[in-house]
C-alpha positions, 0 to 999 in steps of 0.5 A, a space after each residue: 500500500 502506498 503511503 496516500 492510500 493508508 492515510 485516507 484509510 486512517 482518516 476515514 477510520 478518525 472520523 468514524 471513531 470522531 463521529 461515533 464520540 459525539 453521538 454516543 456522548 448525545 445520548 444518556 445510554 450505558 450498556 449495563 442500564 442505570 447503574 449505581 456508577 451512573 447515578 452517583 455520577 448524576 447526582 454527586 454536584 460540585 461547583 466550577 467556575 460558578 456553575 453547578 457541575 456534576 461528575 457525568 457532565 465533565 465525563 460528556 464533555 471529555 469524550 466532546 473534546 475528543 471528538 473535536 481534537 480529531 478533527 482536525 487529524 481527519 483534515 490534515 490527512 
């Protein structure tokens, strides 16, 4: 294989897995169901930087920035 072919196979491989990051984090689904980890999650509140933030708003917002640093991996290639 040449080395333009592997990178549009690669990249085509980060925008699913891109793509895939944002839609799940869209949804509140876990494969287990309603879990006592899930709960905890959603109702353990704290502050930051003046807004109140629960463990499971922060763990969204992670898999978002993922989805948004690939981004522009997937352009480059």
């Amino acid at each position: 294989m040449k080395a333009p072919l592997l990178l549009r196979v690669t990249a085509v491989i980060t925008l699913l897995f891109a793509v895939g990051h944002t839609l799940g984090g869209i949804h509140s689904w876990s494969p287990g169901g309603e879990t006592e980890v899930l709960r905890a999650m959603r109702t353990f509140h704290f502050d930051a930087e003046g807004a109140s933030r629960t463990y499971l708003d922060f763990y969204r917002g992670f898999g978002f920035m993922l989805s948004t640093y690939d981004s522009p991996s997937i352009v480059r290639r």
